[in-house]
C-alpha atoms as an extended CHARMM CRD file, in Angstrom:
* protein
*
       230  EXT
         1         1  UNK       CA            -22.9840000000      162.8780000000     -193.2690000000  PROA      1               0.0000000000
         2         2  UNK       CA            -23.0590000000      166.5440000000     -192.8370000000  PROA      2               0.0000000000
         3         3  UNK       CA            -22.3580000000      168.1600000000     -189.7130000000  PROA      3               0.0000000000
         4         4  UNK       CA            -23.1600000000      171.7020000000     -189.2940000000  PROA      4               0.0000000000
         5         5  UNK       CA            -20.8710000000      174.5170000000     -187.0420000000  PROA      5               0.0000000000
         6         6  UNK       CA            -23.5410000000      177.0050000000     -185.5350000000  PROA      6               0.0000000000
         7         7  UNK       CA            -23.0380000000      179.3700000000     -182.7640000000  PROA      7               0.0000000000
         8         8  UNK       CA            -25.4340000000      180.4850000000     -179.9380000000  PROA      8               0.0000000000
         9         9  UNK       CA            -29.2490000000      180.0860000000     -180.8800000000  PROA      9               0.0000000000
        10        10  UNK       CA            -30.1200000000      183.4580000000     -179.0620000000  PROA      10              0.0000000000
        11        11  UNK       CA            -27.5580000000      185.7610000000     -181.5940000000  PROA      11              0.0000000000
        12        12  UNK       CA            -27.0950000000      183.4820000000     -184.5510000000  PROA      12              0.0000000000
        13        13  UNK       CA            -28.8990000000      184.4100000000     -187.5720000000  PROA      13              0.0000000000
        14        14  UNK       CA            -26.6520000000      183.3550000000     -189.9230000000  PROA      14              0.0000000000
        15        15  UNK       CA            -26.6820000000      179.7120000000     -188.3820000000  PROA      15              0.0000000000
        16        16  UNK       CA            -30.2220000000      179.8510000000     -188.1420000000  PROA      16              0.0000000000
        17        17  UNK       CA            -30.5940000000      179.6020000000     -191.9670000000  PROA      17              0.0000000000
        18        18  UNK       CA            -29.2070000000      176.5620000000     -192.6280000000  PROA      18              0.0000000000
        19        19  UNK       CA            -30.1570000000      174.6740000000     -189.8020000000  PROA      19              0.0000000000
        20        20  UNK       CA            -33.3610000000      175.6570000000     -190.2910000000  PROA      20              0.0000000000
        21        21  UNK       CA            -33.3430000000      174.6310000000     -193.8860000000  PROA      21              0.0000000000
        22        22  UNK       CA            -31.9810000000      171.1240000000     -192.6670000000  PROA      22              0.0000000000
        23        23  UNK       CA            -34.4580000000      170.8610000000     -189.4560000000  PROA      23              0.0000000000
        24        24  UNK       CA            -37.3910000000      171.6680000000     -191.3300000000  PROA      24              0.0000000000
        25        25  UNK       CA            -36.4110000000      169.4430000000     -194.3320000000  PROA      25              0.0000000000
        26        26  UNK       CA            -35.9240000000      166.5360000000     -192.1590000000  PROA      26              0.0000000000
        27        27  UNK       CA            -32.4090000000      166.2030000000     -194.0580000000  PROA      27              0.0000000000
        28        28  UNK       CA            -30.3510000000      164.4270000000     -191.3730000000  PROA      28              0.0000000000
        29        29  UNK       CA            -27.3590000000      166.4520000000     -189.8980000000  PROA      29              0.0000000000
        30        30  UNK       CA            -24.9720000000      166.9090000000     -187.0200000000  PROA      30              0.0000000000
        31        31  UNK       CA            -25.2610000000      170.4210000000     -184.9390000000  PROA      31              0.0000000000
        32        32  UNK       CA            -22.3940000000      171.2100000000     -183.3710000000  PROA      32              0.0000000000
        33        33  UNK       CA            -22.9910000000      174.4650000000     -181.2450000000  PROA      33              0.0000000000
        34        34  UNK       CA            -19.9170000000      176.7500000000     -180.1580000000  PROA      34              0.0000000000
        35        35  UNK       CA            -20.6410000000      179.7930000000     -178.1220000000  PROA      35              0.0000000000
        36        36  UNK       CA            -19.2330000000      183.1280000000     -179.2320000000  PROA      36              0.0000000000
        37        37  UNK       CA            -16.1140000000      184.0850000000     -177.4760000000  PROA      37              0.0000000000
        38        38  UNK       CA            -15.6430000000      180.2430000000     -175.9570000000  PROA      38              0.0000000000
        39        39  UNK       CA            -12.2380000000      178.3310000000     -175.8980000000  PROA      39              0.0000000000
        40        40  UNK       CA            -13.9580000000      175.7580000000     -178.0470000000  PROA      40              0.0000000000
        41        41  UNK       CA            -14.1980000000      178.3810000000     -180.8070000000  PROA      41              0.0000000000
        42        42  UNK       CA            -10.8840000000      177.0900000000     -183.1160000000  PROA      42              0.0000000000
        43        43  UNK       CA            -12.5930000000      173.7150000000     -183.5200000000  PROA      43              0.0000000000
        44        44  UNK       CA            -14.9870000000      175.4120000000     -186.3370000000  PROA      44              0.0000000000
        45        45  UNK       CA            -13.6170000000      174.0010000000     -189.0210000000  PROA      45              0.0000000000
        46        46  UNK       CA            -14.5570000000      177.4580000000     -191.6600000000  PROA      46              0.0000000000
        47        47  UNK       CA            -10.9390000000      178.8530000000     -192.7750000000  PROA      47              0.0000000000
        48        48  UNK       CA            -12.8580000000      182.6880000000     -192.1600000000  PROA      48              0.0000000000
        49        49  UNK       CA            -13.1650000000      181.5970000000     -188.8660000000  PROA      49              0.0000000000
        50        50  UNK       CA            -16.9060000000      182.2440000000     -188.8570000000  PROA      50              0.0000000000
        51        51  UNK       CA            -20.2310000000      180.4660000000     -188.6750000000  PROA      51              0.0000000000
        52        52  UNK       CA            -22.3210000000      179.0870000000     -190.1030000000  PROA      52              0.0000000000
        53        53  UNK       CA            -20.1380000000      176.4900000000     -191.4930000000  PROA      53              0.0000000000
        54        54  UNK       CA            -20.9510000000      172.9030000000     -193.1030000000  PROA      54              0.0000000000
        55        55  UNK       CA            -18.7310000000      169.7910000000     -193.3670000000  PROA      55              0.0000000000
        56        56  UNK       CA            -19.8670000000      166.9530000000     -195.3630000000  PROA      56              0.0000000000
        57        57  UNK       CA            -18.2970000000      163.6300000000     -194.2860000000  PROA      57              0.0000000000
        58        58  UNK       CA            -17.6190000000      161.1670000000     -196.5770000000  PROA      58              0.0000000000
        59        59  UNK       CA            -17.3560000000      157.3800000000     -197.0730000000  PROA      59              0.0000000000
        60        60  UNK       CA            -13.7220000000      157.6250000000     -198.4880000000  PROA      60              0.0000000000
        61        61  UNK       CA            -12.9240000000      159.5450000000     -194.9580000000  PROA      61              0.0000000000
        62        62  UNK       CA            -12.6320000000      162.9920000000     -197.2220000000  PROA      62              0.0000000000
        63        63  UNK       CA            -14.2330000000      166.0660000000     -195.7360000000  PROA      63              0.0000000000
        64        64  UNK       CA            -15.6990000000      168.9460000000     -198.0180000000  PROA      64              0.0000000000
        65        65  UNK       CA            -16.0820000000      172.0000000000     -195.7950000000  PROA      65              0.0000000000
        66        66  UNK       CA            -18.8710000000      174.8620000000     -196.7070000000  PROA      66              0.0000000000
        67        67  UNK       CA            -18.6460000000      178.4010000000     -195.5980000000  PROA      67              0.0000000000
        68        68  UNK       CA            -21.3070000000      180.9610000000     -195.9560000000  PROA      68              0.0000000000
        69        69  UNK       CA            -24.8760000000      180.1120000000     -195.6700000000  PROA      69              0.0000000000
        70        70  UNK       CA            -25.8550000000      180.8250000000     -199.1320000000  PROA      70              0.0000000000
        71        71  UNK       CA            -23.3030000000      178.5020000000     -200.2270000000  PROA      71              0.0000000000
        72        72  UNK       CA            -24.3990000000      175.8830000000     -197.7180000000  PROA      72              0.0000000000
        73        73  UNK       CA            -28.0410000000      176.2010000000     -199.0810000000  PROA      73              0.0000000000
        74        74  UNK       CA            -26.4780000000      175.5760000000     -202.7490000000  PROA      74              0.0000000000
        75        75  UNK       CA            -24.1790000000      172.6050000000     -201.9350000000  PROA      75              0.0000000000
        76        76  UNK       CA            -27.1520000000      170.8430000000     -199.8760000000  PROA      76              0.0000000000
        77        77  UNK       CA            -29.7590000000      171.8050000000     -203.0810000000  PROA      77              0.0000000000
        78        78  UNK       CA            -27.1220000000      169.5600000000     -205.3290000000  PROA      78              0.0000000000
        79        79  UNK       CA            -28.3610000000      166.0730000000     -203.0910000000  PROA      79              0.0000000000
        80        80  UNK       CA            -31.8940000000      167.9010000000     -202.0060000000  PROA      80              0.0000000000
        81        81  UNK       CA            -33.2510000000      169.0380000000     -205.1290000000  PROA      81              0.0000000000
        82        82  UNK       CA            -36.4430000000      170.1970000000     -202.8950000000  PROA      82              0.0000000000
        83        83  UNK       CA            -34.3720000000      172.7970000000     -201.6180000000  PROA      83              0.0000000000
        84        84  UNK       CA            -35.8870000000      175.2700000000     -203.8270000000  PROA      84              0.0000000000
        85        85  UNK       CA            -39.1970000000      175.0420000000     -205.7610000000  PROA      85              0.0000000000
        86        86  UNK       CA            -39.3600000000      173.0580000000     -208.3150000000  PROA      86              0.0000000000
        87        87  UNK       CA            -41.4930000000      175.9260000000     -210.3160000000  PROA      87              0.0000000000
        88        88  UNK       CA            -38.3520000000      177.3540000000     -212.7080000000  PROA      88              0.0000000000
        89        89  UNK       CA            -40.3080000000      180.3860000000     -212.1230000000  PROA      89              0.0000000000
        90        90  UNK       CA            -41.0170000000      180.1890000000     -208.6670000000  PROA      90              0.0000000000
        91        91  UNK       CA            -36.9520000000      179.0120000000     -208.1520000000  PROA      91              0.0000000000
        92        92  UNK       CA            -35.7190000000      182.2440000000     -209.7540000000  PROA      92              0.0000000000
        93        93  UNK       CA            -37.9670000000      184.4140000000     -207.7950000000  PROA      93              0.0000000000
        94        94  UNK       CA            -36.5070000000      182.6260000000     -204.5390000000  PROA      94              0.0000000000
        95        95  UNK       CA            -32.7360000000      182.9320000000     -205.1090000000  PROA      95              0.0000000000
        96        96  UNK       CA            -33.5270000000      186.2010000000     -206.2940000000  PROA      96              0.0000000000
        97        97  UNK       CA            -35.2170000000      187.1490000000     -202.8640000000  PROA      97              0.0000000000
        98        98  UNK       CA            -32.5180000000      184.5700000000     -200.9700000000  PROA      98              0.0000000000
        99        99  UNK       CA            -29.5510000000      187.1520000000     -202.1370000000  PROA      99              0.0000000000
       100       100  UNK       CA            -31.5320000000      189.9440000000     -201.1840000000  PROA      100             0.0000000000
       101       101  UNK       CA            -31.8380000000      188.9910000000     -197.8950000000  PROA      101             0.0000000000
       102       102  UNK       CA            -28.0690000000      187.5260000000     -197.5170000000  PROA      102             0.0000000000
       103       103  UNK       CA            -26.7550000000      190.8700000000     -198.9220000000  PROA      103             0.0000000000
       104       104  UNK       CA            -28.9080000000      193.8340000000     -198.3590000000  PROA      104             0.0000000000
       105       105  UNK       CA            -31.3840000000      195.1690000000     -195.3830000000  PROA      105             0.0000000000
       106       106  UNK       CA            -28.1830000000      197.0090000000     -193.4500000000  PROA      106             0.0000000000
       107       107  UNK       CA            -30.4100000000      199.5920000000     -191.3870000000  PROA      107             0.0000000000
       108       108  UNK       CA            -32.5750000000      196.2480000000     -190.0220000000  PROA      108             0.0000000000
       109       109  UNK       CA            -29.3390000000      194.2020000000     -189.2250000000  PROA      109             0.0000000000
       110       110  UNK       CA            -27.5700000000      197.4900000000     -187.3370000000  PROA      110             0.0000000000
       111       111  UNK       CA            -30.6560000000      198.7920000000     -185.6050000000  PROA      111             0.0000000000
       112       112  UNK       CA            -32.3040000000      195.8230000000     -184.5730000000  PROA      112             0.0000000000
       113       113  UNK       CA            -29.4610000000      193.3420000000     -183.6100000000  PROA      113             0.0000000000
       114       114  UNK       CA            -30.4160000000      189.9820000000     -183.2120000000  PROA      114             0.0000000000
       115       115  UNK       CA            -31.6050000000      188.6160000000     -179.7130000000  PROA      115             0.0000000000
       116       116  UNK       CA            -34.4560000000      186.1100000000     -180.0180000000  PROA      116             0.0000000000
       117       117  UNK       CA            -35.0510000000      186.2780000000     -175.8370000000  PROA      117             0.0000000000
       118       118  UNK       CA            -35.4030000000      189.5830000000     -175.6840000000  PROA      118             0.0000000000
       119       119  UNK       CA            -38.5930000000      192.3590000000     -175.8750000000  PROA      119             0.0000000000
       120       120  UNK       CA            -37.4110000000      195.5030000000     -176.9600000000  PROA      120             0.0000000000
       121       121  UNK       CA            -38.7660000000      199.1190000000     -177.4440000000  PROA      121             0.0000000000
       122       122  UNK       CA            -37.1450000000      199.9900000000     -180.4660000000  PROA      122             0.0000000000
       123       123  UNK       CA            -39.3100000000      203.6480000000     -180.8120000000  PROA      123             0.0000000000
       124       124  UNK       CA            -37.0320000000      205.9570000000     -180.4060000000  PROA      124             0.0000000000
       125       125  UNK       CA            -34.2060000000      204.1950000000     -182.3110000000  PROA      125             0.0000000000
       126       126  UNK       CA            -36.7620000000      203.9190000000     -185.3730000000  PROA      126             0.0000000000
       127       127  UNK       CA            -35.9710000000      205.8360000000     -188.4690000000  PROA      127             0.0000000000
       128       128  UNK       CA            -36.6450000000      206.2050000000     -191.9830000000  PROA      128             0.0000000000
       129       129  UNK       CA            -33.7780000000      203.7890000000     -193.4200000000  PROA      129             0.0000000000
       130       130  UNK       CA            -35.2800000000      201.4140000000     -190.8020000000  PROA      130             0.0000000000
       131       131  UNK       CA            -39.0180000000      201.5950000000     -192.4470000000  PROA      131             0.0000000000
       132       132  UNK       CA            -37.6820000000      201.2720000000     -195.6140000000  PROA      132             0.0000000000
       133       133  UNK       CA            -36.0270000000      198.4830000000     -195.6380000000  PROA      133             0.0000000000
       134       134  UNK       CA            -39.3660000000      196.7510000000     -193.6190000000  PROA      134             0.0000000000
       135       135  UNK       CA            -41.4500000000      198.3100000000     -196.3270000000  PROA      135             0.0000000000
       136       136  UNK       CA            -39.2630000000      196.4680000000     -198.6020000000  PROA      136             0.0000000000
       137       137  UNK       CA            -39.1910000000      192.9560000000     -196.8750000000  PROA      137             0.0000000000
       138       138  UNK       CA            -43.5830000000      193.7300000000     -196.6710000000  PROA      138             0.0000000000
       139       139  UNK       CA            -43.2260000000      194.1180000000     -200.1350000000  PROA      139             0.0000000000
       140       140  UNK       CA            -41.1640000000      191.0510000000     -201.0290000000  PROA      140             0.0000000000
       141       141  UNK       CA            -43.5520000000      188.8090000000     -198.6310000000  PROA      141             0.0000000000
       142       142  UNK       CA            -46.3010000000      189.7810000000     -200.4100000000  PROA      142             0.0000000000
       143       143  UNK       CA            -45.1890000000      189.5640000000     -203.6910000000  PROA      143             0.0000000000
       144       144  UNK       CA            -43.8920000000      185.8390000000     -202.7220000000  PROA      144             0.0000000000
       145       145  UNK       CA            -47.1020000000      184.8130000000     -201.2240000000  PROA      145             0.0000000000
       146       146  UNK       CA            -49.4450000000      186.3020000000     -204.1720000000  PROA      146             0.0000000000
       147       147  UNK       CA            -47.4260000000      184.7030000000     -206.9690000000  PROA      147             0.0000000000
       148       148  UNK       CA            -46.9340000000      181.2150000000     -205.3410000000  PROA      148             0.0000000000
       149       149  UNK       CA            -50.1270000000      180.7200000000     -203.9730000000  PROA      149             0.0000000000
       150       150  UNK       CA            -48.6070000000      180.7170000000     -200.2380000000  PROA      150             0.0000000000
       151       151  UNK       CA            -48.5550000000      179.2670000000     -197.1230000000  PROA      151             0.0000000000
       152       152  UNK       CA            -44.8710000000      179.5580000000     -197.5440000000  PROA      152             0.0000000000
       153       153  UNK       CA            -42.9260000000      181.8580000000     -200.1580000000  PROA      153             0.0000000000
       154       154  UNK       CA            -42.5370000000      180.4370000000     -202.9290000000  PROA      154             0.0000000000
       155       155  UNK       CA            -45.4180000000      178.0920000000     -202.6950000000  PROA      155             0.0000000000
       156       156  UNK       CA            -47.2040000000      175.5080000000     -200.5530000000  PROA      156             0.0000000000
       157       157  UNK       CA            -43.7560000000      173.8960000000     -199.4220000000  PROA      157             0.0000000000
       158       158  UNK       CA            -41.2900000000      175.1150000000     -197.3680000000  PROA      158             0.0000000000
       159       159  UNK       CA            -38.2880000000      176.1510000000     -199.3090000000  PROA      159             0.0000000000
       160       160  UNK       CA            -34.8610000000      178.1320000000     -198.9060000000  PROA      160             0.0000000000
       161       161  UNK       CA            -35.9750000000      181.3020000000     -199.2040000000  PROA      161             0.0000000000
       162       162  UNK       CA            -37.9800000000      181.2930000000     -196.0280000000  PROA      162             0.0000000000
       163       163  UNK       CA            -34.9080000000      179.9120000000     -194.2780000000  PROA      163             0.0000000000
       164       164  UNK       CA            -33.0730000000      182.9490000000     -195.1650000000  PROA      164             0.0000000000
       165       165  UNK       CA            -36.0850000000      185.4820000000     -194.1410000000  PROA      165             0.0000000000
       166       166  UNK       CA            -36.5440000000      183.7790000000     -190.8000000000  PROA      166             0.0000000000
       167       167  UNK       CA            -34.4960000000      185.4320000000     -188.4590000000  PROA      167             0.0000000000
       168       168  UNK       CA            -36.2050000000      188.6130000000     -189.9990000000  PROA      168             0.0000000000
       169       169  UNK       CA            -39.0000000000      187.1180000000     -188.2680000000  PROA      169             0.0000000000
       170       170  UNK       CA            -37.5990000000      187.2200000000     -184.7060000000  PROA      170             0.0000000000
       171       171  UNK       CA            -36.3300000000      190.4140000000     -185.2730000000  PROA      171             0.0000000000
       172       172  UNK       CA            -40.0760000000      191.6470000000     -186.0610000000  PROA      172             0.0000000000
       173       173  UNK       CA            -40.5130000000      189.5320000000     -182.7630000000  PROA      173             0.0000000000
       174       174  UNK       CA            -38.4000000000      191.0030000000     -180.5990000000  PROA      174             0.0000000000
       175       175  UNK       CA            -39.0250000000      194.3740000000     -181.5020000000  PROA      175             0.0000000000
       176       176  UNK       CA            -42.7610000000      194.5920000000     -181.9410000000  PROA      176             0.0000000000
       177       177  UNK       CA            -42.9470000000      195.7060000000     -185.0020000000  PROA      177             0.0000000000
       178       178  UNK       CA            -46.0800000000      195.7660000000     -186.7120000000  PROA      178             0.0000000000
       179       179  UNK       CA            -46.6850000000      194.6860000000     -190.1340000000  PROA      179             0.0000000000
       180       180  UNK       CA            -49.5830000000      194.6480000000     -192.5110000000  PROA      180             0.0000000000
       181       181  UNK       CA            -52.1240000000      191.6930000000     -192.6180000000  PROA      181             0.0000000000
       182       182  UNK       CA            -50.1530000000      189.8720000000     -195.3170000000  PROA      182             0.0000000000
       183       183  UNK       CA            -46.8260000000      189.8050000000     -193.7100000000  PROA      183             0.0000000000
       184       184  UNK       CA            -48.0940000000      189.2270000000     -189.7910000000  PROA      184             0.0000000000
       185       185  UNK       CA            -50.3130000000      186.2990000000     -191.3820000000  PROA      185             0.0000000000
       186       186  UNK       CA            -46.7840000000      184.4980000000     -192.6430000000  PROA      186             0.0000000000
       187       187  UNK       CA            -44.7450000000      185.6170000000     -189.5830000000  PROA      187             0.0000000000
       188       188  UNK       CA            -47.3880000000      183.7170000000     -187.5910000000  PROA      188             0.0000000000
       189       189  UNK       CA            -47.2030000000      180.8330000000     -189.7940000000  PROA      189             0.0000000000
       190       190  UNK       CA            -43.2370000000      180.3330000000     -190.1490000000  PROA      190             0.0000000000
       191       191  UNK       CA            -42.8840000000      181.2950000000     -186.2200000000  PROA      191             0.0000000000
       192       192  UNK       CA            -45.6620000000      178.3360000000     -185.8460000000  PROA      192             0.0000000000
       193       193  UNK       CA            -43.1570000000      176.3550000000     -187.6220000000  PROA      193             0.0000000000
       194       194  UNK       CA            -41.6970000000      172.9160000000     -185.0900000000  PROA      194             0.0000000000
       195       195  UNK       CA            -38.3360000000      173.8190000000     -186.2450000000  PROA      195             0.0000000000
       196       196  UNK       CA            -38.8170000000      177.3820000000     -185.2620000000  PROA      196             0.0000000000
       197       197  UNK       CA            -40.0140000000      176.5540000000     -181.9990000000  PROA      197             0.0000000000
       198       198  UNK       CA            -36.9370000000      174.0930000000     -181.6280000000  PROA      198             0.0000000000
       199       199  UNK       CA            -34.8060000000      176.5730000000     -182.0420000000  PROA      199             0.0000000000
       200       200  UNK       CA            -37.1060000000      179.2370000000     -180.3150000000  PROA      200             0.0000000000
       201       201  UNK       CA            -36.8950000000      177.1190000000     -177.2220000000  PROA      201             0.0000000000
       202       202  UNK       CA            -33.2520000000      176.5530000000     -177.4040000000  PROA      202             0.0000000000
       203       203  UNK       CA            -32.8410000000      180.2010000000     -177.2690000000  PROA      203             0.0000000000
       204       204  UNK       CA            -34.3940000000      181.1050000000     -174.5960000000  PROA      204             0.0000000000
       205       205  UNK       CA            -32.7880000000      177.3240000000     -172.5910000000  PROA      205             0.0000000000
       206       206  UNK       CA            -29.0150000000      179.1920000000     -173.0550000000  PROA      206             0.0000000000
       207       207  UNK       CA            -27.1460000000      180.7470000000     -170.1480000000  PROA      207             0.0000000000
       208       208  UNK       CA            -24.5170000000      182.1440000000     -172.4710000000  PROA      208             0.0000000000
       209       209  UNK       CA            -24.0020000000      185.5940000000     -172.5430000000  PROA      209             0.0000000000
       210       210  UNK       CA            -21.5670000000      187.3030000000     -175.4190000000  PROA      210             0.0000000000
       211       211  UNK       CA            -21.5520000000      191.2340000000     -174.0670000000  PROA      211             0.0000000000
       212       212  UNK       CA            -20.8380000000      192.2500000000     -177.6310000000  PROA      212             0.0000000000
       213       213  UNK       CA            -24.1730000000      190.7290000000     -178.1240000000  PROA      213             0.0000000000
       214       214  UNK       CA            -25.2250000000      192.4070000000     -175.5230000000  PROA      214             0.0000000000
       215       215  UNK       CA            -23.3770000000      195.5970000000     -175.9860000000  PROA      215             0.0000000000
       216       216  UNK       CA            -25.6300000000      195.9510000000     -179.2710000000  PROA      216             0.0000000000
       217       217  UNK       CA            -28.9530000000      195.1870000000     -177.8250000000  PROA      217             0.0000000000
       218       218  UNK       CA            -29.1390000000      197.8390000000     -174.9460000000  PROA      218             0.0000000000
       219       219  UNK       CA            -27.9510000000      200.4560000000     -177.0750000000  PROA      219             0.0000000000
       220       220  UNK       CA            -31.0780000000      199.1750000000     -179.7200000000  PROA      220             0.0000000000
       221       221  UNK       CA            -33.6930000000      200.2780000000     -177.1010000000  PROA      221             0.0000000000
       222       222  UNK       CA            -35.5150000000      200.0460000000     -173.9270000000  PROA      222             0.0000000000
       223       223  UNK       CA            -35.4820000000      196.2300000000     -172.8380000000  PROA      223             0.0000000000
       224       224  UNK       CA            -39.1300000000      195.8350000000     -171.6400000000  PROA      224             0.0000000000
       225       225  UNK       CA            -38.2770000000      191.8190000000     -171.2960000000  PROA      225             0.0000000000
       226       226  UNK       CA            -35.6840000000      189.5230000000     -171.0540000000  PROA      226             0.0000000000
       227       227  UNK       CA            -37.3900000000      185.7380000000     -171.2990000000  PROA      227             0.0000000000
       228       228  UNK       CA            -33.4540000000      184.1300000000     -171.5810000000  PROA      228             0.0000000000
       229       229  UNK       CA            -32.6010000000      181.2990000000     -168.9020000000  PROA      229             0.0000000000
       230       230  UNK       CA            -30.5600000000      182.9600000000     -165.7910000000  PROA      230             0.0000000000
């Protein structure tokens, strides 16, 4: 049985992807939230100390623990082949975009910090590293979508590689930015997602409040709303 370490739904885009991955899958798993900063933090099982974080529970009473999402995508691909297209083609064009995402887009992950509850101005924090890299992600979206046929990225199913560019789509959320016609059309459909709205919901359902979190997000811009649970 795997059980998978996340931490708060509202900050967590790393934990996002795999859960995500699993949710949408319908591969059967164990969430075990831990809030940033909370006494219950040691009991994530990750020797970096981090999340996500994936432990596979065995008949023999063994445990094989996964760190890192991109590792986590790869262990769970071994049993769920469907995990990335079948398409050899298609597959390469996915983990290529997959370690894109898990390795590059700095300016995005600086400037616009991650808080799904959140509507914020981002105007005057905008810059030309900051287009770039959503020029880019336009770019990669539409490449994805023209080769594979669409609704998803690599094709008509629902595959790893749009569990890795989803929390790009609450950032685009929670910033307003606009995007061409391609890329809006699949942020619509991936935001329309159940397992999106799951974990849309359970964002905006938390009470938890990590000020470094926090810290980060007023300095990104003018809050114009704050939809989070008081």
């Amino acid at each position: 049985m795997y059980r998978l370490f996340i931490a708060n739904k509202n900050y967590s885009t790393w934990s996002l992807r795999p859960w995500l991955l699993l949710t949408q899958l319908q591969i059967p798993f164990e969430e075990v939230l831990i809030p940033f900063g909370s006494s219950e933090w040691h009991n994530n099982p990750s020797p970096t100390g981090q999340v996500p974080c994936l432990a596979d529970l065995q008949a023999n009473d063994k445990t094989t623990v996964i760190w890192d999402s991109l590792a986590i995508t790869e262990y769970i691909a071994d049993d769920y082949p469907e995990v990335w297209p079948q398409d050899k083609k298609a597959r390469a064009w996915a983990r290529s975009a997959s370690a894109e995402m898990h390795s590059g887009f700095h300016n995005l992950r600086a400037i616009c910090t991650n808080n799904i509850g959140l509507r914020i101005d981002i105007r005057e924090k905008t810059t030309p590293a900051l287009l770039k890299d959503i020029k880019r992600i336009e770019q990669l979206w539409g490449e994805g979508l023209t080769s594979f046929g669409g609704p998803f990225l690599a094709g008509q199913n629902f595959s790893a590689v749009d569990a890795f560019f989803a929390p790009v789509v609450f950032r685009f959320q929670t910033y307003g930015i606009e995007l061409n016609d391609t890329a809006a059309r699949y942020a619509d459909h991936l935001l329309g997602l159940p397992a999106m709205q799951d974990w849309y919901q359970s964002s905006l359902a938390e009470t938890w409040r990590d000020e470094p979190h926090e810290v980060d997000a007023r300095h990104a811009g003018h809050w114009i709303e704050d939809l989070r649970a008081v």
